[in-house]
Gaussian input, Z-matrix of N, CA and C with variables (Angstrom, degrees):
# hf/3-21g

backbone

0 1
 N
 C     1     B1
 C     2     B2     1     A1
 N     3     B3     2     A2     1     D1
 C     4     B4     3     A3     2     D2
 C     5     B5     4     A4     3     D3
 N     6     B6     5     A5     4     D4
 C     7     B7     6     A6     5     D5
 C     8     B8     7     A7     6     D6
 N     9     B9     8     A8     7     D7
 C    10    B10     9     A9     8     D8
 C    11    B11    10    A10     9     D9
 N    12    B12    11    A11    10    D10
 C    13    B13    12    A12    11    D11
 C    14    B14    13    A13    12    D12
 N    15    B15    14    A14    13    D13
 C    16    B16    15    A15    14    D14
 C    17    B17    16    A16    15    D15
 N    18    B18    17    A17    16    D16
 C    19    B19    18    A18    17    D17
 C    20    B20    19    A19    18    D18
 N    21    B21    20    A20    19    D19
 C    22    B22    21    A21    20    D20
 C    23    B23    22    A22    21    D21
 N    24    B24    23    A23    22    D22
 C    25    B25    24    A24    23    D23
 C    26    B26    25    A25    24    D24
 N    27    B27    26    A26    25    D25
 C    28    B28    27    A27    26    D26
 C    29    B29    28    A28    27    D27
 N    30    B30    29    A29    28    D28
 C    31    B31    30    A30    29    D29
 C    32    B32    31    A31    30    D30
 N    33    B33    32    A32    31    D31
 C    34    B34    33    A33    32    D32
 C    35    B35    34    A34    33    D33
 N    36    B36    35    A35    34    D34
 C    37    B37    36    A36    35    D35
 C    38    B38    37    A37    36    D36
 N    39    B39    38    A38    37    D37
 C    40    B40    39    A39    38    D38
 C    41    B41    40    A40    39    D39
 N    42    B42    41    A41    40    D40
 C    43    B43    42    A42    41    D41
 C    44    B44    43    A43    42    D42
 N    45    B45    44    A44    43    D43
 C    46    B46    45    A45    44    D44
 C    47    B47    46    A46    45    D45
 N    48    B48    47    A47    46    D46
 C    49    B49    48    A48    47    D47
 C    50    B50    49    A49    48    D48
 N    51    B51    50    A50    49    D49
 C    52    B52    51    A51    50    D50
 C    53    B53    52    A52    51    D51
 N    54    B54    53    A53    52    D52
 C    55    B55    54    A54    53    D53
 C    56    B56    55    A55    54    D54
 N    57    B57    56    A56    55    D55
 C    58    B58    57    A57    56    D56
 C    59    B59    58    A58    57    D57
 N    60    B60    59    A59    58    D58
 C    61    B61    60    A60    59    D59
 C    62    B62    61    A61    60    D60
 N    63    B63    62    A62    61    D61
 C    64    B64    63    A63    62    D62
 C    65    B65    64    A64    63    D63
 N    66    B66    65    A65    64    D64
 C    67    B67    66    A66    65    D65
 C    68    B68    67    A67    66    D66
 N    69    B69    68    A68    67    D67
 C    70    B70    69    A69    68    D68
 C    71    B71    70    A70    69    D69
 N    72    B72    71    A71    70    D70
 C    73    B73    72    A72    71    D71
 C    74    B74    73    A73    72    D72
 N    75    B75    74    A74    73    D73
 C    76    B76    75    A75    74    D74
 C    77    B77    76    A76    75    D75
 N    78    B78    77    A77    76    D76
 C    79    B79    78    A78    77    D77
 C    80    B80    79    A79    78    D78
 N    81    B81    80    A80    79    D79
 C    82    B82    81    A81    80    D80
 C    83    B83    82    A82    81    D81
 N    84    B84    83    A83    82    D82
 C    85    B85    84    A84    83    D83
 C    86    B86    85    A85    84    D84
 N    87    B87    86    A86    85    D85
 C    88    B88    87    A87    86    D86
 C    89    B89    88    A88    87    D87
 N    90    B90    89    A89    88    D88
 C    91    B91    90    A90    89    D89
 C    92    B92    91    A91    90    D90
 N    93    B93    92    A92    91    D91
 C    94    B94    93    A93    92    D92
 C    95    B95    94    A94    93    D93
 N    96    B96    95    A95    94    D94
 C    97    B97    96    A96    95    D95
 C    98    B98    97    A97    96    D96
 N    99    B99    98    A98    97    D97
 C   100   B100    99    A99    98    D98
 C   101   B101   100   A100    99    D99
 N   102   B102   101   A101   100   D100
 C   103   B103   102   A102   101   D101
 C   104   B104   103   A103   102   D102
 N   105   B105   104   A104   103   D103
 C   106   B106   105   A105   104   D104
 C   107   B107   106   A106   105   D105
 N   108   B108   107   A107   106   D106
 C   109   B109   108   A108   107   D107
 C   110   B110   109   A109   108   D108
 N   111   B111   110   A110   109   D109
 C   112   B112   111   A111   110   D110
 C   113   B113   112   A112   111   D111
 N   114   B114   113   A113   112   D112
 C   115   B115   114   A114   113   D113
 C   116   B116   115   A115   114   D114
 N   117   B117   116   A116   115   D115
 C   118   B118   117   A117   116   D116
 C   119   B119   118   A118   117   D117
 N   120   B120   119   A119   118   D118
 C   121   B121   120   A120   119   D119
 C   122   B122   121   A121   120   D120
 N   123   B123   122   A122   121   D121
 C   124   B124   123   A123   122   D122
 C   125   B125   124   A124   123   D123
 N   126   B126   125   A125   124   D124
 C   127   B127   126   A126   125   D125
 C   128   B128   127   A127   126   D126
 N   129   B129   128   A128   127   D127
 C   130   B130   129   A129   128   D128
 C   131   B131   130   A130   129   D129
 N   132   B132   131   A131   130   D130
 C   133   B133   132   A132   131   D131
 C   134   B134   133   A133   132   D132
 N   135   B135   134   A134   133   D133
 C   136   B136   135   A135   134   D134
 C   137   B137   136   A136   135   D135
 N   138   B138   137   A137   136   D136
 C   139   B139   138   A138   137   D137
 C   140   B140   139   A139   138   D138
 N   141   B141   140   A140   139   D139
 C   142   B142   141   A141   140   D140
 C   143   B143   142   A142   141   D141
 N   144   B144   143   A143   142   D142
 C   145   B145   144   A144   143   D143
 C   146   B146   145   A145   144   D144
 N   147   B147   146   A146   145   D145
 C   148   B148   147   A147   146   D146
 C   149   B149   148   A148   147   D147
 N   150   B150   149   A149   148   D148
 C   151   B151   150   A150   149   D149
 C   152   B152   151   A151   150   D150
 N   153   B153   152   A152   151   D151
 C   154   B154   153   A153   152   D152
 C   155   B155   154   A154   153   D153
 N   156   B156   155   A155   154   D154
 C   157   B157   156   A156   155   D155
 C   158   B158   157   A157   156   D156
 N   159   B159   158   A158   157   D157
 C   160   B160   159   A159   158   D158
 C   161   B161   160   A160   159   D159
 N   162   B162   161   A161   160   D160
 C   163   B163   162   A162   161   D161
 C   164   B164   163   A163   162   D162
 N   165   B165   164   A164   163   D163
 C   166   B166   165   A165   164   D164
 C   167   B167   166   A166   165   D165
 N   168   B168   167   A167   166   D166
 C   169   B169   168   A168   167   D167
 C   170   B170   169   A169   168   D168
 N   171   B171   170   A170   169   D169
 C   172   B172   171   A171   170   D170
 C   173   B173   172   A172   171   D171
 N   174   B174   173   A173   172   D172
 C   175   B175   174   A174   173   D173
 C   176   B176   175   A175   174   D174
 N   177   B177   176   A176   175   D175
 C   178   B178   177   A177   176   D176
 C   179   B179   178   A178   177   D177
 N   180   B180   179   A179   178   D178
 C   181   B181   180   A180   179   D179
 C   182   B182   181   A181   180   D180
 N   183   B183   182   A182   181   D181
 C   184   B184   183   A183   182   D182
 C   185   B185   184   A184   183   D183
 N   186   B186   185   A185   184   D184
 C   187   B187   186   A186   185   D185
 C   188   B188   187   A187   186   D186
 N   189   B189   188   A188   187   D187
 C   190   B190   189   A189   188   D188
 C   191   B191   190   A190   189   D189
 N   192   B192   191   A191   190   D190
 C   193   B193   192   A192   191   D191
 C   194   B194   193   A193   192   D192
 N   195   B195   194   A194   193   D193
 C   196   B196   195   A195   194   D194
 C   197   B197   196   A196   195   D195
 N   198   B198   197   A197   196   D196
 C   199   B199   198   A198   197   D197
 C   200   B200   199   A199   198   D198
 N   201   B201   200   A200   199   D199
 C   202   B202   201   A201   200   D200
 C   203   B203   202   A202   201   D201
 N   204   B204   203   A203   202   D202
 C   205   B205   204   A204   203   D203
 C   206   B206   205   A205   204   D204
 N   207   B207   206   A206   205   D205
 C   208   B208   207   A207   206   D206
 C   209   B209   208   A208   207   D207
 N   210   B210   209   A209   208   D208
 C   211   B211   210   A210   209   D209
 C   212   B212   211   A211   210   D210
 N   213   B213   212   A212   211   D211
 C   214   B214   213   A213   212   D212
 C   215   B215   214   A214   213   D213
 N   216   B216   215   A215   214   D214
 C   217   B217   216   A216   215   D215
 C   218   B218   217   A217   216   D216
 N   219   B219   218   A218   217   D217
 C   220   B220   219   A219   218   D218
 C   221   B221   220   A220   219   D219
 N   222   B222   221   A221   220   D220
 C   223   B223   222   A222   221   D221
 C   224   B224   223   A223   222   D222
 N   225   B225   224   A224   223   D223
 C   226   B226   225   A225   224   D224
 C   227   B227   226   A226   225   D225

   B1=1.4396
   B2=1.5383
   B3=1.3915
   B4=1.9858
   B5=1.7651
   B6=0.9986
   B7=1.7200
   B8=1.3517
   B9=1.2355
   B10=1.8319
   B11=1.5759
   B12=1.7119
   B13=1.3954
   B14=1.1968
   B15=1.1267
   B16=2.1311
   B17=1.3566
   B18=1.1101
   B19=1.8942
   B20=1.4580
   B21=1.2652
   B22=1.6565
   B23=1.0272
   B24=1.2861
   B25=1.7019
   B26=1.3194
   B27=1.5201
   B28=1.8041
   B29=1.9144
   B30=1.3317
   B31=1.5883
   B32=1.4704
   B33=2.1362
   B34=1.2424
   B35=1.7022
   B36=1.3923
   B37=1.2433
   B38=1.3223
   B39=1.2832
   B40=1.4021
   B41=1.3412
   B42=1.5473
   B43=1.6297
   B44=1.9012
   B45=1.1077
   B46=2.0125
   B47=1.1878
   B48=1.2794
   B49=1.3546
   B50=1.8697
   B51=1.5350
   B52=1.3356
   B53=1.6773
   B54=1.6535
   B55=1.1792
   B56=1.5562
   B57=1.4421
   B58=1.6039
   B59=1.3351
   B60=1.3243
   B61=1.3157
   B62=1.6634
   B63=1.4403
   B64=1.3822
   B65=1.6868
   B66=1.4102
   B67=1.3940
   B68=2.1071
   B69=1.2768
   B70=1.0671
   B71=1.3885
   B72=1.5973
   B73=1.3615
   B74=1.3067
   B75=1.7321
   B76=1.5011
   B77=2.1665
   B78=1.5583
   B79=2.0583
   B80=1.4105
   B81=1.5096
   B82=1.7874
   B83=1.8789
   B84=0.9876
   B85=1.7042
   B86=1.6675
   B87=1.3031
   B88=1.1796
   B89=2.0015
   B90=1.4369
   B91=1.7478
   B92=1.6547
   B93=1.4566
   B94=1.8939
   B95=1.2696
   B96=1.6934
   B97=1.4935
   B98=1.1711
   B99=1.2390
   B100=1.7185
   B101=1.3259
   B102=0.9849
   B103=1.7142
   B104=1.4365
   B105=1.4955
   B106=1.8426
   B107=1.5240
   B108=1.0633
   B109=1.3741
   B110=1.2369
   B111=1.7125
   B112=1.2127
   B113=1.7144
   B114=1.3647
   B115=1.5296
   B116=1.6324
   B117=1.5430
   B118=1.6067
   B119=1.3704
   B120=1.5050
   B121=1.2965
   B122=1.5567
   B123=1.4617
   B124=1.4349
   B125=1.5942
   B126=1.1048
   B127=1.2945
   B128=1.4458
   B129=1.8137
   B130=1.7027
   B131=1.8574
   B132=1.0091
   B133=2.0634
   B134=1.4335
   B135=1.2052
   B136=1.4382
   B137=1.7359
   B138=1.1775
   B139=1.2424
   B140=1.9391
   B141=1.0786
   B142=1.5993
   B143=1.2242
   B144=1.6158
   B145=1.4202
   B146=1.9638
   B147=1.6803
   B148=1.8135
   B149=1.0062
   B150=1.4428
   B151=1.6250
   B152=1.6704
   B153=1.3243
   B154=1.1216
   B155=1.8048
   B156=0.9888
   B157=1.9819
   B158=1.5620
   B159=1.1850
   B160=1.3750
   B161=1.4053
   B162=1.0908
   B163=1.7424
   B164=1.6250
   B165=1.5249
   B166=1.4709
   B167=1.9436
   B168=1.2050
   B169=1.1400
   B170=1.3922
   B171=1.4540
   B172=1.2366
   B173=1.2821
   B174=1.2643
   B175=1.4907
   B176=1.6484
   B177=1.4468
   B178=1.3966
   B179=0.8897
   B180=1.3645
   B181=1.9748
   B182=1.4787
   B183=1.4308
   B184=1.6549
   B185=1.3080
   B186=1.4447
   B187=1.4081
   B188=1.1898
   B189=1.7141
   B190=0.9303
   B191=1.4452
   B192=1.6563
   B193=1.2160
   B194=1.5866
   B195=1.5435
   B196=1.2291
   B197=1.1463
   B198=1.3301
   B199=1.4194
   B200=1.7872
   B201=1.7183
   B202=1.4596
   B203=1.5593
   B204=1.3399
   B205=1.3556
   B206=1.2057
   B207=1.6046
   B208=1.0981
   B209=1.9029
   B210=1.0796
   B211=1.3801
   B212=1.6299
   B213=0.9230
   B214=1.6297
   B215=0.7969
   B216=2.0818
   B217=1.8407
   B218=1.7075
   B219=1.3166
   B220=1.5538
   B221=1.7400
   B222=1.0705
   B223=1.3340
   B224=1.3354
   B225=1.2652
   B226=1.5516
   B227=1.4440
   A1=108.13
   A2=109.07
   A3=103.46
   A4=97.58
   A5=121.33
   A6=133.69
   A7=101.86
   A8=123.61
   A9=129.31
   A10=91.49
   A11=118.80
   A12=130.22
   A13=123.74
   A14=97.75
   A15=96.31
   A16=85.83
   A17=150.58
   A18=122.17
   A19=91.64
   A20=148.38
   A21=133.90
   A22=109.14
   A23=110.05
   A24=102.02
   A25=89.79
   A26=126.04
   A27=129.18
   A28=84.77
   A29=96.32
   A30=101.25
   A31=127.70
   A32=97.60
   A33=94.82
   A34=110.22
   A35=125.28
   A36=129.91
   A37=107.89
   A38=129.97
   A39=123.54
   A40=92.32
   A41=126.83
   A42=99.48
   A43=94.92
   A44=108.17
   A45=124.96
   A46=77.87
   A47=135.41
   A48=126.16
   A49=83.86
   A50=125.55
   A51=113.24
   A52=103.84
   A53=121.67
   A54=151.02
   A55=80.01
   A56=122.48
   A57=124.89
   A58=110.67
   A59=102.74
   A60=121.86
   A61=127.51
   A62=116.42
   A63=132.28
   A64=110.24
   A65=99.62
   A66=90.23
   A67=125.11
   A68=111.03
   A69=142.12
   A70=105.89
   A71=123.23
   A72=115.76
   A73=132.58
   A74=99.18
   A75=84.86
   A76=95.14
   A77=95.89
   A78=75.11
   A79=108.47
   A80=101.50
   A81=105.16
   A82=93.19
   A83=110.29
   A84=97.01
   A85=100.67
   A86=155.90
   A87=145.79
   A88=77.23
   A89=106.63
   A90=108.67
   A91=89.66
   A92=126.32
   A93=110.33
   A94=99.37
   A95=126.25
   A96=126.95
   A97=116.69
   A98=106.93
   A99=115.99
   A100=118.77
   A101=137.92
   A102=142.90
   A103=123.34
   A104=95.28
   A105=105.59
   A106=112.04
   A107=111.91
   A108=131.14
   A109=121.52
   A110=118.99
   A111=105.60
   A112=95.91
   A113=117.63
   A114=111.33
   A115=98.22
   A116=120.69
   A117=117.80
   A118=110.23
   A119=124.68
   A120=111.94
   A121=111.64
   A122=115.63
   A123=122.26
   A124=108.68
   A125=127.60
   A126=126.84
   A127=135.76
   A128=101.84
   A129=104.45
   A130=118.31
   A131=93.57
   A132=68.61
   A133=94.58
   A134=117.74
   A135=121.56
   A136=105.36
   A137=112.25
   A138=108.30
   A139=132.64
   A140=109.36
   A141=122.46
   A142=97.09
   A143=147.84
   A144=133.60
   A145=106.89
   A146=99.11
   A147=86.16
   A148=99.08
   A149=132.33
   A150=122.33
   A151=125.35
   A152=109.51
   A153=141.74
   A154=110.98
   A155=86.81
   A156=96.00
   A157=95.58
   A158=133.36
   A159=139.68
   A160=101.32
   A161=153.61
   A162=160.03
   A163=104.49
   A164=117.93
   A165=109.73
   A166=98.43
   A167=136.79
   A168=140.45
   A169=102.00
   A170=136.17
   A171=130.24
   A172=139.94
   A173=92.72
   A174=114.12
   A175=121.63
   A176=106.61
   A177=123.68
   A178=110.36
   A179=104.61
   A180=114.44
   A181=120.54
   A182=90.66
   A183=103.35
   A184=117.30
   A185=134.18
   A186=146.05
   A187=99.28
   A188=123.89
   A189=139.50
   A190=108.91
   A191=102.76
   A192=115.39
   A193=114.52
   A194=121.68
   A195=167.91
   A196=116.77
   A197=98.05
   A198=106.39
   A199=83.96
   A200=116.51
   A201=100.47
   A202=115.39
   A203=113.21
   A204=125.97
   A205=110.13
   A206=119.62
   A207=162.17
   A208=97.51
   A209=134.53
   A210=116.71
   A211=119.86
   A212=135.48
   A213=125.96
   A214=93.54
   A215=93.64
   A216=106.83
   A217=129.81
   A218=132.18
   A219=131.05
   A220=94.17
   A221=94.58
   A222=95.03
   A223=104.06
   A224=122.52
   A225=134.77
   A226=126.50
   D1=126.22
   D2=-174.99
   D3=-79.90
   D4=132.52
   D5=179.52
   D6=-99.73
   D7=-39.19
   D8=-166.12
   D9=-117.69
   D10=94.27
   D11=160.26
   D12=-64.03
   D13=-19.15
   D14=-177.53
   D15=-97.39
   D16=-31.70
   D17=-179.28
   D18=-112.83
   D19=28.07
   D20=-178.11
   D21=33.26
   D22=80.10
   D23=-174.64
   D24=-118.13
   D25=152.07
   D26=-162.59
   D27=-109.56
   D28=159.92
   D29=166.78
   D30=-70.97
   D31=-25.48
   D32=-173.92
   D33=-76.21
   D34=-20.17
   D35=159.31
   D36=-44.43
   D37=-59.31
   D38=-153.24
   D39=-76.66
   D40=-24.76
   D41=-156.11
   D42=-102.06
   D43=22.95
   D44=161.04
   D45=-89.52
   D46=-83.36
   D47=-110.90
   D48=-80.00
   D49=-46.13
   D50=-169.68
   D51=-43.18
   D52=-64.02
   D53=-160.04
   D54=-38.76
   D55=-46.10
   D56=-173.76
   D57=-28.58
   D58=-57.73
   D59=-137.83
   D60=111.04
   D61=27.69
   D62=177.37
   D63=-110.19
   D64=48.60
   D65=-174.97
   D66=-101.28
   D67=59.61
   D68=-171.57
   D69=-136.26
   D70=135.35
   D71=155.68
   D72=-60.24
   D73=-14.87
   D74=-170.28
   D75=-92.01
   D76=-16.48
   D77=178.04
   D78=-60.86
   D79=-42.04
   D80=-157.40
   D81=-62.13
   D82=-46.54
   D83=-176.78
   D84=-63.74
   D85=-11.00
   D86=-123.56
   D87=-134.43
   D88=-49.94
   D89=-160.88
   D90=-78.03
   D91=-23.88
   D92=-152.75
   D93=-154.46
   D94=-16.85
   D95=-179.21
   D96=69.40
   D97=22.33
   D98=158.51
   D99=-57.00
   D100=139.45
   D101=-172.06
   D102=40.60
   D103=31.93
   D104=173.34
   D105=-117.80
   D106=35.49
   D107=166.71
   D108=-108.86
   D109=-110.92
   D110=-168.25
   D111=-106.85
   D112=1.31
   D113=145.98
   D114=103.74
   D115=-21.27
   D116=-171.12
   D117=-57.01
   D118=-25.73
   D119=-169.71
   D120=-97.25
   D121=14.52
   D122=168.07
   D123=-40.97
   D124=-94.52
   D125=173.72
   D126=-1.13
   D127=-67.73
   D128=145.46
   D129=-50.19
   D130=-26.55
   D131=-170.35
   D132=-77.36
   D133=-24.93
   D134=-167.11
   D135=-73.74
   D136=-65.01
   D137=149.43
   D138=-20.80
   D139=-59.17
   D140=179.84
   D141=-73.15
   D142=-35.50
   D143=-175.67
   D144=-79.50
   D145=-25.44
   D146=173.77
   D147=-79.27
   D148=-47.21
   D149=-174.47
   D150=-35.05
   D151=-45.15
   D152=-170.15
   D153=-85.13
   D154=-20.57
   D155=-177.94
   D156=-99.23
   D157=-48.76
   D158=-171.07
   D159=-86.63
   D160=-26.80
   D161=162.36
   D162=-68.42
   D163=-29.80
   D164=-175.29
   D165=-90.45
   D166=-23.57
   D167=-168.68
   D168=80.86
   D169=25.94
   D170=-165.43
   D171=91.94
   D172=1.19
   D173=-159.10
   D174=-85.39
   D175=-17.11
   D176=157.50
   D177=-44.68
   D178=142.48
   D179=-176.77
   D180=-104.85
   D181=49.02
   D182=175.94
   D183=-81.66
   D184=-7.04
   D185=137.92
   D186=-26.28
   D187=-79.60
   D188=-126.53
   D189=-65.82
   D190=-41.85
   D191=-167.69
   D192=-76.39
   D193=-40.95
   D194=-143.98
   D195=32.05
   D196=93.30
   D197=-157.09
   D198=-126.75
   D199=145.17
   D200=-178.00
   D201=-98.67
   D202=150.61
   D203=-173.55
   D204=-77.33
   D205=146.83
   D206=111.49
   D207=18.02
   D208=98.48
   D209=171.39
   D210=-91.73
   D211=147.36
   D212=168.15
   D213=-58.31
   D214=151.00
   D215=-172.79
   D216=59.20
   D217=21.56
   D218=-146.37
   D219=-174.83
   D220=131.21
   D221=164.50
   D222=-110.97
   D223=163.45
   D224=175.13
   D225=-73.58

């Protein structure tokens, strides 16, 4: 399903790139330019990085990178 219409960006991309360790709106716009357009699909990415943070048990390597998370309820 494309979530980011102004760059066609697919979800299953975004939810690699979260799994990355891009779990911030501003990396995922920074790694693919997802939600650096006209911004409506903020919410979904925001959405897909808790999904993806709470489905990994933590296990995303957003430590690694230190890059800051996505909070429930909050967008970035």
């Amino acid at each position: 399903m494309i979530v980011c219409h102004c760059h066609a960006i697919s979800d299953r991309m975004l939810k690699q790139r979260i799994r990355e360790g891009f779990v911030s709106l501003e990396a995922l716009g920074a790694c693919c330019g997802a939600g650096t357009c006209c911004g409506g699909c903020q919410p979904v990415l925001a959405e897909l990085v808790r999904e993806e943070l709470a489905g990994s048990g933590g296990a995303v390597v957003a430590a690694r990178n230190r890059l800051p998370v996505v909070q429930p309820g909050r967008a970035a």
